[in-house]
N, C-alpha and C positions, 0 to 999 in steps of 0.2 A: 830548292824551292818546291819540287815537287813533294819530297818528303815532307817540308813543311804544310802542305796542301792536304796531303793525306792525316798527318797529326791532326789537322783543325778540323780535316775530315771527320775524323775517327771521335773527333770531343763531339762534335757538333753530332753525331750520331750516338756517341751515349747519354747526350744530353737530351734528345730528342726521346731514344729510348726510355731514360727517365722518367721526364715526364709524363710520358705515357702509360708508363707503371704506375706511377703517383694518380694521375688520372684515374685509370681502372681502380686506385683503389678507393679514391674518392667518389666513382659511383656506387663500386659497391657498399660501402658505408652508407652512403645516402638511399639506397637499397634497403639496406638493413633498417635503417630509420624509419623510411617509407612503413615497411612492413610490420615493425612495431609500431607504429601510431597508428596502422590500420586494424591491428589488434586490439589495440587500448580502445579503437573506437568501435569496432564490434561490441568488447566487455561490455560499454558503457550502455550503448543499442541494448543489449540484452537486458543490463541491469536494469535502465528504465523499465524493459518490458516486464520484468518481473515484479517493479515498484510499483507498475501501474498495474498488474493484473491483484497485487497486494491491496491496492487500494481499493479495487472496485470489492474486493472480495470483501474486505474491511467495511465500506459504503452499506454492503449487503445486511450484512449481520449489526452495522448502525440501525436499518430502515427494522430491518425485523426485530432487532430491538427494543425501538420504539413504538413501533405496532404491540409488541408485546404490554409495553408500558404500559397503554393506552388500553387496552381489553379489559389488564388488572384493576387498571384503575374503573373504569366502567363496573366491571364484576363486585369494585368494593362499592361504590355507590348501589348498586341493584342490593349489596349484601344491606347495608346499611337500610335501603329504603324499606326490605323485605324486612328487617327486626322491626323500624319501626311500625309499619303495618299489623306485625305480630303483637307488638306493646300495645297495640291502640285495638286492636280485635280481645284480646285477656282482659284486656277493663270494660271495653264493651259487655264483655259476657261476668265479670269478677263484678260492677254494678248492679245488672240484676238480678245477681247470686246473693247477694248483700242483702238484698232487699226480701228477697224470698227468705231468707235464714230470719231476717229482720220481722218481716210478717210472720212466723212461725213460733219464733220468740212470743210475738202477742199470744196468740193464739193459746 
């Protein structure tokens, strides 16, 4: 019986051991998990921040953009308003050019 005691001993303590192995190895795996999801969530941290300093920077050169748009387009209207002005200043002066040539004609 004692011998028998000792055998059930001896399971019951590499069973116990066992476990125990199994155990550590299951934290350490879930360790390991732990720490690659803590990385994947860094990456992701980071990637936003890059996504987002991408966009402002993106936003930037949108606004200057269209400031730019908007000058050209100003600049063509002043261009446009400045010929017509010049159209209308040559006939100003091309009418009583006309007329002088025209009176000299008589003459």
């Amino acid at each position: 019986e004692e011998e028998e005691n000792r055998r059930k001993a001896a399971i019951a303590l590499a069973q116990a051991e066992e476990e125990r192995r199994r155990r550590q190895e299951e934290e350490a795996r879930l360790a390991q998990l732990a720490a690659a999801r803590k990385a994947r969530e860094e990456e992701e941290r980071k990637r936003k921040e890059r996504e987002a300093a991408f966009q402002k920077e993106l936003d930037a050169i949108e606004d200057e953009t269209s400031r730019l748009e908007t000058s050209i387009n100003e600049l063509n209207r002043k261009r446009i308003d400045l010929n017509r002005d010049l159209k209308d200043e040559e006939n100003e002066i091309r009418v009583p050019l006309d007329e002088v040539i025209q009176q000299r004609m008589e003459l």
